[in-house]
C-alpha positions as CSV (number, residue, x, y, z in Angstrom):
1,X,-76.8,54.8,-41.5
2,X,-76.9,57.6,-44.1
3,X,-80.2,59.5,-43.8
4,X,-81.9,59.8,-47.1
5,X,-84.9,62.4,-47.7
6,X,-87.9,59.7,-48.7
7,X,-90.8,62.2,-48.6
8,X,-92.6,62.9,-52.2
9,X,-90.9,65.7,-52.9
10,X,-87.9,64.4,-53.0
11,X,-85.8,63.2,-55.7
12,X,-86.1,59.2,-55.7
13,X,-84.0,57.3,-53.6
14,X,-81.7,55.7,-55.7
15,X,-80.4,59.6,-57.5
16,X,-79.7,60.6,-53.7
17,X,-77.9,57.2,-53.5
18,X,-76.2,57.8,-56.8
19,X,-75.4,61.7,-55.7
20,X,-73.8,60.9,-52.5
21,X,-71.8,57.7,-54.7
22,X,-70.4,60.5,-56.8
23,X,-69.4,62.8,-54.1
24,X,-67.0,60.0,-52.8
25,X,-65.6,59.5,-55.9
26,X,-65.1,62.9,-57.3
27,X,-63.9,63.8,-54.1
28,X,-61.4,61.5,-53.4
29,X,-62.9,59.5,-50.5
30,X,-63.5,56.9,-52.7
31,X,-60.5,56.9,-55.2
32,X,-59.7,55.1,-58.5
33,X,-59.5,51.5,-58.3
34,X,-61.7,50.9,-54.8
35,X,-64.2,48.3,-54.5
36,X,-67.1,49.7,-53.5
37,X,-68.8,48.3,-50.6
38,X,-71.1,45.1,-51.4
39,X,-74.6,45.5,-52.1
40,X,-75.9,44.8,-49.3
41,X,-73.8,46.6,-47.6
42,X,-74.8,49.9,-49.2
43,X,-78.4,48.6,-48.2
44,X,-77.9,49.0,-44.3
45,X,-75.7,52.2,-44.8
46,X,-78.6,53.9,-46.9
47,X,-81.3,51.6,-45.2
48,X,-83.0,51.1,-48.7
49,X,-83.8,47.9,-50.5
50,X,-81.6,46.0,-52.7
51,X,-83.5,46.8,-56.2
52,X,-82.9,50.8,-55.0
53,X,-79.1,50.2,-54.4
54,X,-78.6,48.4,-57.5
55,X,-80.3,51.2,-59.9
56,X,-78.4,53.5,-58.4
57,X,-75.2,51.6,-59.1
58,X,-76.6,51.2,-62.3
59,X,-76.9,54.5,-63.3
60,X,-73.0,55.3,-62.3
61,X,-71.9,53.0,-64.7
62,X,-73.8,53.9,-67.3
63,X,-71.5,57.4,-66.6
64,X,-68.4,55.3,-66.5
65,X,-67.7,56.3,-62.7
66,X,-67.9,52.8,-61.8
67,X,-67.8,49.5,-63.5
68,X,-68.0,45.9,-62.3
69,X,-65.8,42.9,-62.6
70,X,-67.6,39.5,-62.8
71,X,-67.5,37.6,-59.3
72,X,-64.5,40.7,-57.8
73,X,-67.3,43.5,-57.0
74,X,-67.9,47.5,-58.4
75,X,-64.9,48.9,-58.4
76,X,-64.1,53.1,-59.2
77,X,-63.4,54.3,-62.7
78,X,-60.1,57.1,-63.1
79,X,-62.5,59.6,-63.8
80,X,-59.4,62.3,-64.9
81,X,-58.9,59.7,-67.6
82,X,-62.7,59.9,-68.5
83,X,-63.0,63.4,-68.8
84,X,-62.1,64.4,-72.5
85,X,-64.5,61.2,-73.5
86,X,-67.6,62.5,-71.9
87,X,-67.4,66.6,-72.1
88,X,-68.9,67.4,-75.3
89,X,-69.0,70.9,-76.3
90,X,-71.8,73.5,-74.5
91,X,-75.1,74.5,-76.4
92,X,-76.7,77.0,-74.5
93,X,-80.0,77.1,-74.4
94,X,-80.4,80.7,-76.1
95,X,-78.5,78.8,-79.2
96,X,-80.6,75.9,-79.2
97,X,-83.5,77.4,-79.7
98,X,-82.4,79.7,-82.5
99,X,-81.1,76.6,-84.3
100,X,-84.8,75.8,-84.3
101,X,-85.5,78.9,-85.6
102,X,-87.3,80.3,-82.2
103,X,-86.3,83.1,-80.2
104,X,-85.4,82.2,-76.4
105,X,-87.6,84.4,-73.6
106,X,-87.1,84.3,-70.0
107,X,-89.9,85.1,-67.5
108,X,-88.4,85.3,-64.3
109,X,-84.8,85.3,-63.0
110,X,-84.2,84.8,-59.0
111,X,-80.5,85.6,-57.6
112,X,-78.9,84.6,-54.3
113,X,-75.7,83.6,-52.9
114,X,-76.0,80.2,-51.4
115,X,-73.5,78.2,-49.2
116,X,-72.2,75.2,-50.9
117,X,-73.2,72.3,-49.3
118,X,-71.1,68.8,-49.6
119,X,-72.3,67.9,-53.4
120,X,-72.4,71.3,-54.9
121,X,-68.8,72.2,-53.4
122,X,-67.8,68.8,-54.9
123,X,-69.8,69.8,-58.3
124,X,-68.0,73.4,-58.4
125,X,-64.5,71.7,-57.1
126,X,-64.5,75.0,-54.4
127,X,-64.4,74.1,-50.4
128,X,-67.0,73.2,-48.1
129,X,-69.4,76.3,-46.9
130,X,-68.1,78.7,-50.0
131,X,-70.2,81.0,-51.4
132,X,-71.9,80.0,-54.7
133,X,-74.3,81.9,-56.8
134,X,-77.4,80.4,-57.6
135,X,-79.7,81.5,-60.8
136,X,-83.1,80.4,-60.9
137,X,-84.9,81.3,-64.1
138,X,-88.1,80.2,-66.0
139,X,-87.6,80.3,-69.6
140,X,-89.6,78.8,-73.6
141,X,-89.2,80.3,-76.5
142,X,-91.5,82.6,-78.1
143,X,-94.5,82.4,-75.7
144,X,-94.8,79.4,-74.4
145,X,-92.8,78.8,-71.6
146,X,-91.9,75.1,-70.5
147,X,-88.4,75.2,-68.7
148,X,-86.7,75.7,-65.5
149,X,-83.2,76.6,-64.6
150,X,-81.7,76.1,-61.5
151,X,-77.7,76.7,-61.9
152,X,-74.6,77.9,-59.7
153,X,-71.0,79.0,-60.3
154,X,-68.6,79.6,-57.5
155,X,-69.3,83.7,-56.7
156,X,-67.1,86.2,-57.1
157,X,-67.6,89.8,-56.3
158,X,-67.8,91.1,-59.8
159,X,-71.0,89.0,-60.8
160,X,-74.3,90.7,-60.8
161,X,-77.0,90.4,-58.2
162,X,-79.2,91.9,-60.1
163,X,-81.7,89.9,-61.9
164,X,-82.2,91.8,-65.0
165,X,-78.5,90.7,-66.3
166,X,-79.4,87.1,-66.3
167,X,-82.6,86.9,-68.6
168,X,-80.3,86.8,-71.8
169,X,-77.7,84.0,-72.4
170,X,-76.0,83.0,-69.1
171,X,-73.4,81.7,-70.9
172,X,-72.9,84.9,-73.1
173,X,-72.6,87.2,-70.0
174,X,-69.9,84.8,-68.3
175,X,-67.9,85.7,-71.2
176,X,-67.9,89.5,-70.2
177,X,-65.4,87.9,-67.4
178,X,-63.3,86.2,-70.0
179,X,-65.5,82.7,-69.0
180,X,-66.1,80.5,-71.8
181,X,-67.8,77.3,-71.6
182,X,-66.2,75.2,-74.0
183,X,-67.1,71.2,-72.2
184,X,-70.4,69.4,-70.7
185,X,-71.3,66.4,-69.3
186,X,-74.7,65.6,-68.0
187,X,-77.6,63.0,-67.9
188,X,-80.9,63.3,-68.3
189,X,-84.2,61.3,-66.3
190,X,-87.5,61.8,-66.4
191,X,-89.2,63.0,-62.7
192,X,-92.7,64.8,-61.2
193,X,-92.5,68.1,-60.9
194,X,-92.1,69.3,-56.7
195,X,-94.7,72.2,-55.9
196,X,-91.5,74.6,-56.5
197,X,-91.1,73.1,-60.4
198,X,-95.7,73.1,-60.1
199,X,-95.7,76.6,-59.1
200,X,-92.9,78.0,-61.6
201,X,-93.7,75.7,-64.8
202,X,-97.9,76.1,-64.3
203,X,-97.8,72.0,-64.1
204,X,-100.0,69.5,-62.6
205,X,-98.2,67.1,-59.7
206,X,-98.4,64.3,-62.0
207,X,-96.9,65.9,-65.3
208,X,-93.6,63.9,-66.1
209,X,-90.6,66.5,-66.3
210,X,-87.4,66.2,-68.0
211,X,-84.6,66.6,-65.8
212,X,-81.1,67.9,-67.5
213,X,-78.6,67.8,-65.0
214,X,-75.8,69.9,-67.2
215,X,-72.0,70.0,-65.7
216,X,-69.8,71.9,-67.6
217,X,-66.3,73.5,-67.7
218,X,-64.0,75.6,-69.5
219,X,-61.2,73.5,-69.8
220,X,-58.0,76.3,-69.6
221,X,-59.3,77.4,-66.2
222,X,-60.7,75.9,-63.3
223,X,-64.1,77.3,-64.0
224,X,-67.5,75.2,-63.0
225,X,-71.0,75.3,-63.5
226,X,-73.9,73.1,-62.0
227,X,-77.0,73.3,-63.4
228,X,-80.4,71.1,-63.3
229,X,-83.0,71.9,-66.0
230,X,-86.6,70.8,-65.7
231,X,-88.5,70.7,-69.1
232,X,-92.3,70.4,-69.6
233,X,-92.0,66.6,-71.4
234,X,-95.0,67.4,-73.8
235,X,-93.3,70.7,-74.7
236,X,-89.7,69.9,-75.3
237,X,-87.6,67.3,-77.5
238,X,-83.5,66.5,-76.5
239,X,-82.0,66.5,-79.7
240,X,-78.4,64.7,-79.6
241,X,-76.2,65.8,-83.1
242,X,-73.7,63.3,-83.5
243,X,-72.0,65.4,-86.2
């Protein structure tokens, strides 16, 4: 039985269920073409309910990783096949907010090298146990602040640990290293803050949050970044240009 974290500050059940779904897939244990094991199955191995498994599920095909067959089962999209379909191309968030004519602030950057666990080695493609750079920052625009970023990129000695190089575009000083992020994927849900997101956004427990999970690539290279962006929902609008 896969053990699932099911206290409150925990992301819900079914986005673990869905998270440890895509680290098969994108890492080959589950490969392209599988059935996936039945429903109720997946119920014993994650000891959840039925209505959890299925929303998980439900939320992978949405991203085209899986996608049913009537009376056959769930089977596993080619996800190589996928990716030019679903990487659009990066806006950072310094450029976003100058498009709305804003100027982007950051309040506090945090720096640490982290060991990748199972689904961030899978997210950066680098092995099990590497070291990863993680970037915390709370950022708005003008004076109000209403944003969180947590996001990591395989390290490399030449990066900064210094925390002052990382309240500008994060984006703009990957390209010092010949880095440009030129694809994205991600999906977006709305969640309640944890008292880490409470304490760094000046929230209440039950403010909703919108939660950007952003993966993106330059596509020459093998190059990956991770990130998962909390925004204050009364305080920020997605804005999707279909231009």
């Amino acid at each position: 039985m896969r053990r699932l974290n099911k206290t409150n500050e925990a992301s819900p059940l079914y986005a673990q269920i869905a998270d440890d779904i895509r680290y098969k897939i994108y890492s080959d244990e589950w490969q392209t073409g599988t059935k996936i094991p039945p429903e109720l199955n997946l119920c014993e191995l994650y000891n959840v309910s039925r209505i959890t498994v299925r929303k998980a599920i439900d939320e992978l095909v949405r991203e085209n990783l899986l996608y049913r067959e009537r009376a056959k089962g769930t089977f596993v999209r080619d996800v190589t096949d996928q990716e030019d379909e679903h990487f659009t191309l990066v806006k950072s968030f310094t450029r976003e907010m100058q498009e709305l004519g804003k100027s982007a602030v950051t309040l506090n950057a945090e720096i640490e090298i982290v060991e990748a666990d199972r689904q961030l080695a899978s997210h950066l493609h680098i092995p099990l146990g590497s070291e990863a750079l993680q970037v915390k920052r709370v950022r708005g625009a003008d004076d109000d602040i209403f944003a969180y970023f947590v996001s990591y990129i395989p390290y490399k000695k030449e990066y900064s640990l210094d925390s002052k190089d990382y309240y500008g575009s994060f984006y703009q000083y990957l390209e010092r290293f010949g880095i440009i992020i030129n694809q994205e994927r991600e999906y977006i849900e709305a969640v309640l803050p944890t008292p880490e997101l409470k304490q760094a956004l000046s929230v209440k427990l039950k403010e909703p949050l919108l939660k950007r999970v952003r993966m993106t690539t330059q596509k020459e290279s093998d190059f990956y970044e991770y990130s998962e962006c909390y925004y204050i929902g009364a305080k920020y609008r997605y804005y999707v240009d279909f231009s």
